[in-house]
C-alpha positions in Angstrom: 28.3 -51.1 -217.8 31.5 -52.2 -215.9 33.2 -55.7 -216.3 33.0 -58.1 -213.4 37.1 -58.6 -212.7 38.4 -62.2 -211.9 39.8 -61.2 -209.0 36.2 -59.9 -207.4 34.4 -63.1 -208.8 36.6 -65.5 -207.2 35.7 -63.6 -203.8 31.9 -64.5 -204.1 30.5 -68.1 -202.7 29.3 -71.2 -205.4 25.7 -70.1 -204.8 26.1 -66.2 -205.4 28.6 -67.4 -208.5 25.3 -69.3 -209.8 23.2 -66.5 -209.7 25.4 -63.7 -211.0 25.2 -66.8 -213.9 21.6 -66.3 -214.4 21.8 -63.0 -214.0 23.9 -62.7 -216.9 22.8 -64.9 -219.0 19.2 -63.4 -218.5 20.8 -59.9 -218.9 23.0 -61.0 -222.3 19.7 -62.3 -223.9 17.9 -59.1 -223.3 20.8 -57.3 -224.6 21.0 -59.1 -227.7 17.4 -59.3 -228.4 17.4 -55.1 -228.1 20.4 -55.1 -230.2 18.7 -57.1 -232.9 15.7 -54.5 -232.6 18.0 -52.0 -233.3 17.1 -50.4 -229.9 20.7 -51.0 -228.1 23.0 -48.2 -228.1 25.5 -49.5 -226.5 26.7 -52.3 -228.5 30.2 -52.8 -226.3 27.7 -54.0 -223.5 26.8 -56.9 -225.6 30.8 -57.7 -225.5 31.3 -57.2 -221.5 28.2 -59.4 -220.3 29.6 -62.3 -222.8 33.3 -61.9 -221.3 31.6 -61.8 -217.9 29.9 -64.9 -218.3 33.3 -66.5 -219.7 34.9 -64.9 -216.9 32.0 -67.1 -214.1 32.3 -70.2 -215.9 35.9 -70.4 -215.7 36.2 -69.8 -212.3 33.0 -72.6 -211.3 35.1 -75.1 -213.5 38.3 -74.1 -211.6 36.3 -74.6 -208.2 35.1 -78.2 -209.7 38.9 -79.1 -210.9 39.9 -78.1 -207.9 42.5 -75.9 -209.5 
């Protein structure tokens, strides 16, 4: 799984920023959920999907700041 990289992110409209969001969040939940299953066996995804998702909410709270 590759990270999502500011620069790209900050490319993609308010609504496709929302749903890479959901997507994320959807995907992080499954993720975990396998890795607590002990059915994950790539555990550094876990850590990529969470920076990701820091990565989209700082840039919708930059948009909203107007930064």
């Amino acid at each position: 799984m590759k990270p999502h990289y500011a620069k790209d992110l900050r490319e993609l409209s308010d609504k496709e920023l929302a749903n890479l969001y959901d997507e994320s969040k959807e995907n992080f939940m499954r993720l975990s959920i396998q890795n607590s299953l002990k059915q994950l066996n790539d555990t550094a995804s876990l850590k990529i999907v969470k920076k990701d998702i820091a990565r989209i909410l700082t840039i919708m709270k930059e948009r909203n700041l107007s930064i």
